[in-house]
C-alpha positions in Angstrom: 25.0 -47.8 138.3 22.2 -50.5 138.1 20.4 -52.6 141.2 20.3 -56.2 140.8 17.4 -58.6 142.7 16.7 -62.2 142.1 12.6 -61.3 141.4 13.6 -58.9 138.6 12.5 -60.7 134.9 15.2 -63.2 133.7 15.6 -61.3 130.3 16.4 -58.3 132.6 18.9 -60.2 134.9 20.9 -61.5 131.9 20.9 -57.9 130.8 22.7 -57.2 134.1 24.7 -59.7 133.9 26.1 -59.0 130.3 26.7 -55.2 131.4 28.5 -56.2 134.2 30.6 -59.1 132.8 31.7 -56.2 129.6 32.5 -53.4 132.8 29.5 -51.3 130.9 28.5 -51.2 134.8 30.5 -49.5 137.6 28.6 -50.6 140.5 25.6 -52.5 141.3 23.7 -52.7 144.2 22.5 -56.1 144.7 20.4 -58.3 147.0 22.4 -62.0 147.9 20.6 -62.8 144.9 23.9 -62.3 142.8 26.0 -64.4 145.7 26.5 -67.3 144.2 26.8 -69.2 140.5 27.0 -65.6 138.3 30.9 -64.9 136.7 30.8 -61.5 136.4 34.0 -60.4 135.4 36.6 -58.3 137.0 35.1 -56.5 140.0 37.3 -55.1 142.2 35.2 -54.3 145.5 32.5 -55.7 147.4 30.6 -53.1 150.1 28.6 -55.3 152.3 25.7 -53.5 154.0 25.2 -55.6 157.2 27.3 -58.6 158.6 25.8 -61.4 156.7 24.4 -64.8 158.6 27.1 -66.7 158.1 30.8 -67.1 157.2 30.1 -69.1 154.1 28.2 -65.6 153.0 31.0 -63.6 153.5 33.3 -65.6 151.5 30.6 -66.3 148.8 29.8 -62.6 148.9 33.5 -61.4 148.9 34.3 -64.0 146.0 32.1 -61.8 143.5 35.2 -59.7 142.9 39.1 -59.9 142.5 38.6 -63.4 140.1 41.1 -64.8 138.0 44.0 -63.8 140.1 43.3 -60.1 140.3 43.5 -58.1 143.6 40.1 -57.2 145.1 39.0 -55.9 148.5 35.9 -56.6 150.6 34.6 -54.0 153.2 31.5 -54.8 155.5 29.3 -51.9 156.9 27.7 -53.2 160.2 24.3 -52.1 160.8 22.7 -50.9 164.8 21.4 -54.3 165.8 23.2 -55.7 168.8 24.9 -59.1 167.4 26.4 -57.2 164.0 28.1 -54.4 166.3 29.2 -57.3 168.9 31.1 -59.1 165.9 32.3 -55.8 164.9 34.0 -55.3 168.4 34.9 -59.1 168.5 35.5 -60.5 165.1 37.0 -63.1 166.0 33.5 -64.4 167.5 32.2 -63.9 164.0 35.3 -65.8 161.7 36.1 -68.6 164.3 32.5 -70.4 163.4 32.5 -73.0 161.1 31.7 -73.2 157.3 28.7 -75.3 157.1 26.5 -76.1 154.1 22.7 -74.8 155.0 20.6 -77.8 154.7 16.7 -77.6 153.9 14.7 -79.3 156.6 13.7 -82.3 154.8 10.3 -82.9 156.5 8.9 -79.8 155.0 5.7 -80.6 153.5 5.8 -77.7 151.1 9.2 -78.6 150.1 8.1 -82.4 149.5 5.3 -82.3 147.7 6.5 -80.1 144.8 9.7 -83.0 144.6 7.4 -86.0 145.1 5.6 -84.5 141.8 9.2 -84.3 140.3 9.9 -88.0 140.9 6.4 -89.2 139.9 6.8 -87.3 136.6 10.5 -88.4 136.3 10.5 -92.1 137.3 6.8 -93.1 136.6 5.7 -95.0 138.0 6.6 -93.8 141.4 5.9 -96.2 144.2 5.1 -96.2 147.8 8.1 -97.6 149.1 10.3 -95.5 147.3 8.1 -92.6 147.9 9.2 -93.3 152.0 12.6 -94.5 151.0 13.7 -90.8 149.2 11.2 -88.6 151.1 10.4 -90.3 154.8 7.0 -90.9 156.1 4.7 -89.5 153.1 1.3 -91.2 153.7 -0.4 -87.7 154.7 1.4 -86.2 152.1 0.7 -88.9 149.2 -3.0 -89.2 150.4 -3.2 -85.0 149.7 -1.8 -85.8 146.3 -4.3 -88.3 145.5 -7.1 -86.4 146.5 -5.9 -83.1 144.8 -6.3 -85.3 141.5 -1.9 -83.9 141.2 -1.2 -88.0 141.2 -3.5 -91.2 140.3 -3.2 -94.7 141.2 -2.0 -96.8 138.4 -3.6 -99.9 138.1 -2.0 -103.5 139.1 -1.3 -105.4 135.2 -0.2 -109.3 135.9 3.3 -110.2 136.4 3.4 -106.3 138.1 5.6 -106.4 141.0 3.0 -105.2 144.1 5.2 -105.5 146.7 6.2 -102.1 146.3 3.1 -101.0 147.5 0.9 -98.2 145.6 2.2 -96.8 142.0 1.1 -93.6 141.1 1.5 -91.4 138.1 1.5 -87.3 137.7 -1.8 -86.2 135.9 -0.9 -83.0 134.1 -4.3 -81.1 134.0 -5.4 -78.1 131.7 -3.5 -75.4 131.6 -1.0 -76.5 134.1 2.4 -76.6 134.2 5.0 -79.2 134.9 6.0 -80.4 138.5 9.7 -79.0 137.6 8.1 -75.5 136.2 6.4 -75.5 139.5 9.2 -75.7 141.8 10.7 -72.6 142.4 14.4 -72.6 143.0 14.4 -69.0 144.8 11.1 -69.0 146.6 9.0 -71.7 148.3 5.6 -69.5 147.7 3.7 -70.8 145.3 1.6 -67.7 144.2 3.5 -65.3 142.7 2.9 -61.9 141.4 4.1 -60.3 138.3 4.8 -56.2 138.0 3.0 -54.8 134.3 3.6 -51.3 133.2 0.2 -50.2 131.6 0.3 -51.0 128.0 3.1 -53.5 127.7 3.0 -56.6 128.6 6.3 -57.7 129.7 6.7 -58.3 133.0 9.4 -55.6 135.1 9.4 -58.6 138.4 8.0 -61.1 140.3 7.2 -60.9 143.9 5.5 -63.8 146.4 2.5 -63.2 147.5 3.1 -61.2 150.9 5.7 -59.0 149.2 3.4 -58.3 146.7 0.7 -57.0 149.6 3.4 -55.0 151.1 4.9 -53.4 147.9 2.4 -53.6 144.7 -0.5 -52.5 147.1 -3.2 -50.1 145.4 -1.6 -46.4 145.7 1.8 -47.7 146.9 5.2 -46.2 145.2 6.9 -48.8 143.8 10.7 -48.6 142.7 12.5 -50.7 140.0 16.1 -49.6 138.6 16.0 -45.5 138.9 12.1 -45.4 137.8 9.3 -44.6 140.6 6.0 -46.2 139.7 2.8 -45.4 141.1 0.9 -48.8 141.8 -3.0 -48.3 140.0 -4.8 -52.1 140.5 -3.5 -55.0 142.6 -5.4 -57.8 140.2 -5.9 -60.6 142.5 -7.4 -63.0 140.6 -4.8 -62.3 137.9 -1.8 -62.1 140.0 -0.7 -58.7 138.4 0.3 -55.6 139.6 -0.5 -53.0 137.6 2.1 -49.3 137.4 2.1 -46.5 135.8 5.6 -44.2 135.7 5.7 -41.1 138.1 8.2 -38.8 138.1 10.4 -39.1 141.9 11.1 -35.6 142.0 7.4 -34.7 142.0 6.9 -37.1 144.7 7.2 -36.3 148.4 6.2 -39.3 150.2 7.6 -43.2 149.9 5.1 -45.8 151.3 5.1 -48.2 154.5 2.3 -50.9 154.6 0.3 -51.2 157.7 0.1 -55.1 159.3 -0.3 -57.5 161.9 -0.6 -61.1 162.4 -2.1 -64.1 164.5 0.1 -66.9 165.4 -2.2 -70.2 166.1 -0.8 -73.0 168.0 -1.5 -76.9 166.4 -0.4 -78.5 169.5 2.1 -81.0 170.4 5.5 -80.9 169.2 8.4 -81.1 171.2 9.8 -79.7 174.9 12.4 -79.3 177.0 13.6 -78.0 180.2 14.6 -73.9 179.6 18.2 -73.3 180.9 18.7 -70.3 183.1 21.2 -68.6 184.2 20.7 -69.1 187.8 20.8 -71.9 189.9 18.4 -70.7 192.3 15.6 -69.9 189.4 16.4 -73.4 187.9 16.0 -74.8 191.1 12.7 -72.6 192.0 10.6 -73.5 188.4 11.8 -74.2 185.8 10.0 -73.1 182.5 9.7 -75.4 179.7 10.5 -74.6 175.6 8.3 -75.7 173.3 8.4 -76.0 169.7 5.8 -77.7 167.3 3.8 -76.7 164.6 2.3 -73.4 164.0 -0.2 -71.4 161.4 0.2 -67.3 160.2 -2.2 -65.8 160.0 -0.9 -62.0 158.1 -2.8 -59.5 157.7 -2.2 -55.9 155.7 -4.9 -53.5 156.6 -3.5 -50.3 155.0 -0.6 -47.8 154.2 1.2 -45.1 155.7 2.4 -42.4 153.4 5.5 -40.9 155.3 7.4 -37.7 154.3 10.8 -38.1 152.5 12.3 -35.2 154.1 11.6 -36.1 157.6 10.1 -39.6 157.9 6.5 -37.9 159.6 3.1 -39.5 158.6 1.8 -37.1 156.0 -1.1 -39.5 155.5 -3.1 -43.2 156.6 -5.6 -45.3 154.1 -7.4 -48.6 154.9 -7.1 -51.2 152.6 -9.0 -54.5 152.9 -6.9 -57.7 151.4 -7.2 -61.2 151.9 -5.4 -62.6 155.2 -2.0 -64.8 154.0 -2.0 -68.2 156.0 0.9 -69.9 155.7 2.1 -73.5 158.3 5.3 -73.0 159.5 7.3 -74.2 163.1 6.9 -71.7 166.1 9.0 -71.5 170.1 7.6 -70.8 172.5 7.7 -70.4 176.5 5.6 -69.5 179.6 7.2 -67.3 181.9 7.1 -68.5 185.6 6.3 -66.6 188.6 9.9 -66.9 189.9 11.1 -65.0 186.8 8.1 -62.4 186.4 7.9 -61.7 190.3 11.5 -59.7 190.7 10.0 -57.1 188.0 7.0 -56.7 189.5 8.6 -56.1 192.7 10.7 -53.4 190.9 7.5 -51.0 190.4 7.0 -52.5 186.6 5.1 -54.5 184.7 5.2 -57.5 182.2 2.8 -56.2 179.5 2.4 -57.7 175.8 4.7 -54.5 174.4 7.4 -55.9 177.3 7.0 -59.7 176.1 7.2 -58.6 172.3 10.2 -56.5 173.3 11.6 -59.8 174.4 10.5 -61.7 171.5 12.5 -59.2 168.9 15.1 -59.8 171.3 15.4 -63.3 171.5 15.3 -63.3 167.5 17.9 -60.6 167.3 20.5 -63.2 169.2 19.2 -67.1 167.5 22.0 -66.7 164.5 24.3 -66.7 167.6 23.0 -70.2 168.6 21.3 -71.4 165.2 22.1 -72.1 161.8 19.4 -69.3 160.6 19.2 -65.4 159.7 17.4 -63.1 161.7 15.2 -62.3 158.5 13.9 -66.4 158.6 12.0 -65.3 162.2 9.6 -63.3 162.8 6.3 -63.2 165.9 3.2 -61.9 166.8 2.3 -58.8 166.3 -1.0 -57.5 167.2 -2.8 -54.4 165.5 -3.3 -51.4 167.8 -6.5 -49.6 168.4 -4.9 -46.5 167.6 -2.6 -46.9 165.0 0.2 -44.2 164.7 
């Protein structure tokens, strides 16, 4: 029995892989990492832990075993959340939606600029009006570029067609690597950390930067395959997490990471009219949705070290790490009167642990109305004064 993660070191992957494709393995636990693209020989069952986001998963999923004409059979587990046990009571709700390929949102600037490289490297020189012709509207992004030093301006030679506007080229500084080394297939974070058992130097993993924080923090138990390891130096400016072995029996705690983040508002963006399900509150006010662009601002300010036996907090440290800023898109809506007053009326009040209630709510039912997993969302959540 082996686990199986897309961040674990290619050489040990194809390890996996090989063990699994001989039937050396009997069962692997695996993230959706092994979904798609891996023939791995003649499994017979797939045990799904949680209703995946969509039907295309479940097939993809299901598809890992019973190949070349064997029998196979696929059970899924639903988890507590309200949607999984609502498709487990109506599964119908679940298998009538339709197949759809996922498609990246192609005005994602993080996205872009690591394929405009690709295409100035690939087809130099690239020009401005292909540049807006394959990507969109990519002055912001092209002028960014420029001034990173990532692309220069090729100079205009007689008999050079100019109406193309601008060519640039990819400069390929010291010590960095190629625009197609850079862009990551499985994750769009570009600083990664790498896992290093004391005296070796091959990496066990690779985890983004806010996974790292959360799992390769100093003191945190760290697992990989059936080996604990206790976490001695987060190197920041090295991008390496440094373990030593523990034994699991000797130890009695597991670790949970303490956080919070700040949501900040760019402004503008897009609205609409919110749709309610009365008439009458439609009719009284009606609230507007907004969406438009946002920045995180994550913090992890410590660790909780919590009893395996039980789950109580044997014990709390402080840990100072740099903030994580990331841009992404954000929803959001201001409550009217009309809809607050009824529950004010009702002896309660709308506090900020009400509104976040709503917020986990409101994620918890989007896959129902959105092409998106529940794991894609996330919101504000504020640190406490006293932090249990």
């Amino acid at each position: 029995i082996a686990g199986y993660r897309g961040g674990y070191a290619a050489v040990e992957r194809r390890k996996l892989e090989r063990r699994l494709f001989t039937g050396d393995l009997l069962c692997v636990f695996a993230t959706n990492a092994l979904e798609l693209g891996i023939d791995i020989g003649d499994l017979d069952l797939t045990l799904h832990i949680g209703v995946p986001p969509t039907v295309a998963s479940v097939w993809q999923q299901a598809g890992r075993a019973g190949r070349r004409g064997r029998p196979s059979t696929a059970i899924l587990i639903a988890m507590d959340a309200p949607l999984e046990q609502h498709f487990c009571r109506n599964p119908e709700d679940f298998f009538s939606r339709s197949i759809k390929a996922r498609l990246p949102d192609t005005s994602n600037e993080l996205l872009l600029k690591g394929h405009m490289l690709c295409a100035a490297a690939e087809l130099p020189p690239l020009s401005g009006t292909d540049a807006n012709r394959w990507f969109g509207e990519v002055a912001k992004l092209q002028d960014e570029l420029l001034r990173e030093g990532r692309l220069v301006v090729q100079p205009v030679k007689p008999g050079m067609n100019t109406e193309a506007g601008v060519l640039m080229r990819v400069t390929q500084g010291k010590g960095r690597r190629p625009p197609k080394e850079e862009v990551s297939l499985r994750d769009i974070d570009p600083i990664q950390f790498q896992v290093v058992v004391r005296g070796n130097s091959h990496p066990l993993e690779t985890l983004d930067q806010k996974l790292a924080y959360m799992r390769l923090h100093p003191g945190a138990i760290y697992l990989n395959q059936q080996t604990s390891y206790f976490v001695e130096e987060l190197d920041l400016t090295k991008k390496i997490a440094w373990v030593i072995p523990r034994d699991s029996r000797k130890i009695e705690y597991y670790t949970e990471c303490r956080e919070h983040s700040v949501l900040v508002l760019a402004g503008g963006g897009v609205a609409r009219a919110a749709r309610l399900p009365s008439a009458e509150l439609m009719a009284a006010n009606t609230p507007v949705v907004r969406s438009g662009q946002a920045t995180v601002h994550w913090n992890m300010y410590g660790f909780r070290k919590k009893s395996k036996k039980d789950h109580s907090i044997m014990d709390q440290v402080d840990l100072t790490l740099p903030a994580v800023e990331y841009p992404t898109r954000a929803t959001w809506m201001d409550l009217p009167g009309v809809v607050l007053q009824p529950i004010a009326q009702e002896g309660s009040s709308v506090d900020r642990g009400g509104l976040h209630a709503l917020e986990h709510a409101m994620m918890a039912m989007a896959p129902l109305c959105c092409d998106i997993e529940v794991s894609e969302l996330s919101c504000q959540h504020t640190r406490r004064d006293s932090d249990p």
